[in-house]
N, C-alpha and C positions, 0 to 999 in steps of 0.2 A: 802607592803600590802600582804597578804598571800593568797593563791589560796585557788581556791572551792574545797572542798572534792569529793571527789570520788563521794558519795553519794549525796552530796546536787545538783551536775549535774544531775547525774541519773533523782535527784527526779524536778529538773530545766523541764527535757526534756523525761519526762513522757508521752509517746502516749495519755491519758487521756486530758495531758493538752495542747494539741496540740499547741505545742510549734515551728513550722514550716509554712510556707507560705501556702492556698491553692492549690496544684498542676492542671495543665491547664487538663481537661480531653479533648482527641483524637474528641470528636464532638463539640468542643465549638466554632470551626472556622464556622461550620454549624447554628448552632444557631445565631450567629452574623449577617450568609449571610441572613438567615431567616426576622431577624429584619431589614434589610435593604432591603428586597425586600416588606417586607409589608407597613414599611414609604415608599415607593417612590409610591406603590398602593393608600395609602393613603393619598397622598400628604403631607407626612410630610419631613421636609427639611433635610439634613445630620448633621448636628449641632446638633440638637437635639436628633436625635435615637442615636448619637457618645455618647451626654453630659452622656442619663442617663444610660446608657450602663458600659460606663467610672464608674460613681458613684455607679453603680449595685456592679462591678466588685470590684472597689479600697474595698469598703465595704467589702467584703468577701476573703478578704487578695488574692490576686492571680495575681502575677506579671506576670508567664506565662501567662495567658490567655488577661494580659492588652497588651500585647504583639501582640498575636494575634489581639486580635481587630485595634490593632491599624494598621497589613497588610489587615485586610477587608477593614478596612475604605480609607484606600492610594491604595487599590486596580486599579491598571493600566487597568485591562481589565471589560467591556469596553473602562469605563471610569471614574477616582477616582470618591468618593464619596467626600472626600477632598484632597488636595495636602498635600503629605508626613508630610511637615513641617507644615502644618497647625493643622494637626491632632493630632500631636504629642505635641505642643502647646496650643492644644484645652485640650487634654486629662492632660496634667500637669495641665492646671489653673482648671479644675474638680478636681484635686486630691487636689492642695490646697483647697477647697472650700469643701473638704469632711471632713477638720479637726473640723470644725462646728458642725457636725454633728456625727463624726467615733469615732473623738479623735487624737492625733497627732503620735502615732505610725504608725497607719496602713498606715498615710500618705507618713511617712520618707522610710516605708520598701517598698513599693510599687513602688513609685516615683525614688527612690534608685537603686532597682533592674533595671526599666525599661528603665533609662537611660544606667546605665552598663553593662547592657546583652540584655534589648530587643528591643534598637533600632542598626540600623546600625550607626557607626561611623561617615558616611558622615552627616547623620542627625542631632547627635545629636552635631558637629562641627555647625549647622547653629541654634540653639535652643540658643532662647535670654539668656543674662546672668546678665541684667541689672537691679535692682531691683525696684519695684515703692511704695512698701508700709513702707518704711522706716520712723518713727514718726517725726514730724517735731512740734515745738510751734508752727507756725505761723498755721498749718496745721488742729490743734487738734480741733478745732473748727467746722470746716468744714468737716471732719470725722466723728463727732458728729453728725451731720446735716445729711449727708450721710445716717450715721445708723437708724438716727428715723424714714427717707423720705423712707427707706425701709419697715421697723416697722410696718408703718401707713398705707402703701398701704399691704402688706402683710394681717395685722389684723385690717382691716379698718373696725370699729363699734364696734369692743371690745380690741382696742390696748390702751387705759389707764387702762381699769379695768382690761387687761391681765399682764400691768404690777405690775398694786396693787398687784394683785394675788401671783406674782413673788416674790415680796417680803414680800411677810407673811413669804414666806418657809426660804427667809433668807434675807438681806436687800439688800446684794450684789451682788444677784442671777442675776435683771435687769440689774443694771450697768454692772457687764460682758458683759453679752447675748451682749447690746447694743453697751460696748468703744471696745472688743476683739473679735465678729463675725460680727453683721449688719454693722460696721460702717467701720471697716478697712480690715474685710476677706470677706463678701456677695457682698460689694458694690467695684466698678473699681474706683481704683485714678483715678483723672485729667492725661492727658495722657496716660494713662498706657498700650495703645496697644504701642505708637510710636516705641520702641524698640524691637519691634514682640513679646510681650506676649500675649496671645489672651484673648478675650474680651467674658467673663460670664456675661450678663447682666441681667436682672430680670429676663425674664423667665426663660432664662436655668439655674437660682439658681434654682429655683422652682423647677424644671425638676432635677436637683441635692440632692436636701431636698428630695424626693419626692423617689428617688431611693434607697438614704441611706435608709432612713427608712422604705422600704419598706424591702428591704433586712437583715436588722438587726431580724425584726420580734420582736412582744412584745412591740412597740410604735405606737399601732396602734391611738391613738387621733390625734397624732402628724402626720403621713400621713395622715387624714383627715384635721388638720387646714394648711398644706400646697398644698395638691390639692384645698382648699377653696382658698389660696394665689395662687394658678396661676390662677384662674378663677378672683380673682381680679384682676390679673395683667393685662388681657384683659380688663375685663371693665373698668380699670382706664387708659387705653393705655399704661402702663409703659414696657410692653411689646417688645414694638417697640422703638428701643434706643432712638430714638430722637422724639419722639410720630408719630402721624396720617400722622400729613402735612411736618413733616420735615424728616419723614424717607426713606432712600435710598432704592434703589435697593439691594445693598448689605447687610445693617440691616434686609430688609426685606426676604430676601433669608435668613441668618444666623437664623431665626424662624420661616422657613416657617413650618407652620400646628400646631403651638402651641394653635390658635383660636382651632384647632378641639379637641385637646390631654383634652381643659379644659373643652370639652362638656362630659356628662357622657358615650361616646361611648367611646370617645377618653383616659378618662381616663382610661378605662374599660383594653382595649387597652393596656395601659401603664403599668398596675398596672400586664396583662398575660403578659409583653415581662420581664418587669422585673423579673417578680417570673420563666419565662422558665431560664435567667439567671444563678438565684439563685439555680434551680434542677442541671440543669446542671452541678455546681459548686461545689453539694455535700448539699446543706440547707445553713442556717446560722449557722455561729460556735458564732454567739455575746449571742443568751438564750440557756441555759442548755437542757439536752436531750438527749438520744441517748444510742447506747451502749459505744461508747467513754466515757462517764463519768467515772469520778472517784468513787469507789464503795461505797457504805451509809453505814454508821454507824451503827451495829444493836444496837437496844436497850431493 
């Protein structure tokens, strides 16, 4: 095969086209500490300020700074917010769960980089390796199921006519969304912690959806019908992994204050931690804009 011309690199990794990862800017360790002294004011649980943080972050390409967050969040002094490995755990199954929403690039370079440079060794030796969403016949079925018991509770009162909708634009549009995100990347296999992967359950999708898109910028409906779907998630209980009466102590730690995040304060809340993020960060590089562009054509 014959190598790229001189040129077509150049023109490949054009500052315009900002052909490089986010770089972590010097205060974003700050900002992190920031949002976790305001959830713990506000009783919101570590799971959650971690999830959409995580989602904030993967979204806006920036492995350094997923890095960072990930020593706020394992932070020893005090006292962690979550255990090293858990966090680090937490924050991989958000970055799969951002491919739904990002795209699968930003997932591979992100997740990529921060195994091999931004955790420590010892960690990432104890980070599961076992896979659970491998497609199975007997499985497809129940996958299926998975997906729409998402669907429904997410767009409950306009999730058939959402999916009519879906496919006027093309026929195939729903079947995706439904057999390749809700059913085998939003929703947890049967099992799927036993082997220490950790466990994104409806809310913190929500809380996932919620941050993507807030950060991409330019889909603004779509952060509106998924802070609707966390506010479902509460009222239908799916929230709490095992609902009302069978939820533990620990399920119910793993979401504490996600009731508030779905009231308009809380979202209010959400929608400023994530956008200090996104400044932070530099904006969104997913809409056009800026003096980075590439320059217009006169005519």
């Amino acid at each position: 095969m014959s190598k790229l011309s001189a040129s077509l690199k150049t023109l490949i990794n054009a500052p315009f086209a900002r052909p490089g990862p986010t770089a972590a800017p010097p205060r974003i360790a700050d900002v992190y500490r920031s949002i976790a002294r305001d959830a713990a004011k506000k009783n919101v649980g570590s799971q959650p300020w971690i999830t959409f943080s995580a989602a904030a972050t993967i979204t806006l390409n920036s492995p350094d700074a997923l890095a960072v967050l990930w020593r706020v969040a394992s932070d020893q002094q005090p006292t962690p917010a979550l255990a090293p490995v858990a966090s680090a755990e937490l924050i991989r199954e958000v970055g799969l769960k951002c491919i739904g929403f990002n795209g699968i690039p930003r997932t591979i370079n992100v997740l990529g980089s921060f195994r091999n440079s931004g955790l420590p060794q010892d960690i990432v030796a104890q980070l599961a390796t076992t896979p659970t969403r491998a497609p199975t016949a007997e499985g497809l079925s129940e996958t299926t199921e998975r997906g729409l018991g998402l669907w429904r509770s997410v767009y409950a009162g306009v999730d058939v006519k959402l999916l009519e909708k879906l496919a006027e634009s093309h026929p195939d549009l729903p079947v995706h969304i439904l057999n390749s995100h809700y059913g085998p990347l939003f929703t947890d296999p049967p099992n799927h912690a036993a082997g220490g992967l950790a466990t994104v359950g409806r809310a913190l999708t929500s809380l996932v959806a919620i941050a993507c898109l807030r950060a991409q910028t330019g889909v603004g409906p779509q952060v509106v019908s998924h802070i609707f779907g966390l506010r479902k998630a509460v009222s239908d209980g799916s929230w709490l992994l095992n609902g009302e009466a069978g939820a533990s102590a620990e399920d119910r730690e793993s979401v504490r204050g996600v009731d508030w995040l779905a009231t308009d304060e809380g979202s209010e809340w959400l929608l400023q931690s994530i956008d200090r993020i996104v400044g932070a960060l530099g904006g969104s590089n997913f809409a056009g804009g800026g003096e980075g562009d590439a320059p217009k054509a006169k005519l």
